[in-house]
N, C-alpha and C positions, 0 to 999 in steps of 0.2 A: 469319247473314243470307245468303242466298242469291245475292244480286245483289252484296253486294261480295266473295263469293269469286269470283265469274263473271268479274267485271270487273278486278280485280287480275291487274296482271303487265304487260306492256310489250306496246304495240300499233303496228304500221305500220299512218302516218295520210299518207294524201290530202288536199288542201285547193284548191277553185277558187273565185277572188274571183270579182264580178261582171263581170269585164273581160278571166274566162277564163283567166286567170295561174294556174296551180298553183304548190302548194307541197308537199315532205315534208316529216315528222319521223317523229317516236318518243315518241310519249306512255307516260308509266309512270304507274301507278296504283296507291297503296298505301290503307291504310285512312285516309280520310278527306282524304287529300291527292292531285295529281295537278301532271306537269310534262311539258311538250311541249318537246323539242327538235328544233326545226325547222333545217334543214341549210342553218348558217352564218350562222346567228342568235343572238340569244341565248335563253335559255331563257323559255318562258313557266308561270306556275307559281301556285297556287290550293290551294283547298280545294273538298270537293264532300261532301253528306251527302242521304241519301235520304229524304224528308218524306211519310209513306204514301206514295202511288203519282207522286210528282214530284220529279227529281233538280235539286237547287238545288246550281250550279255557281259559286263567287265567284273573284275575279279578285282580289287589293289594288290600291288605289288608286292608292299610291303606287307601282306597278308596272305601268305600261299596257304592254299588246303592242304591240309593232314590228307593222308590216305582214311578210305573211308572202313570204316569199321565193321571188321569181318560179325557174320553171326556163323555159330557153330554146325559144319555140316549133321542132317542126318539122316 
């Protein structure tokens, strides 16, 4: 599959809420699973699988993400 050798491997991620706060981490992506560690968070972490041409991303339930962590404007 094409798309998940593409997307496998570790990625530097950017992230701006609606109120303009960024956040980093480092999402890694392996086959079928994927975890974002966001810097000085805890880990946020899922599964993901490709359904023809639409990537369905899940979250557990029992594991809601933190708000992601502001860096200081300047």
């Amino acid at each position: 599959m094409a798309f998940a050798a593409f997307i496998r491997g570790k990625w530097k991620i950017e992230s701006t809420t609606p109120g303009a706060d960024t956040g980093t981490g480092t999402a890694t992506i392996d086959d079928g699973t994927w975890f974002i560690d966001w810097s000085g968070q805890d880990t946020w972490s899922g599964t993901w699988s490709l359904q023809g041409d639409r990537l369905a991303l899940r979250v557990p339930e029992r594991e809601p993400p933190q708000p992601i962590p502001a860096h200081p404007k300047t």
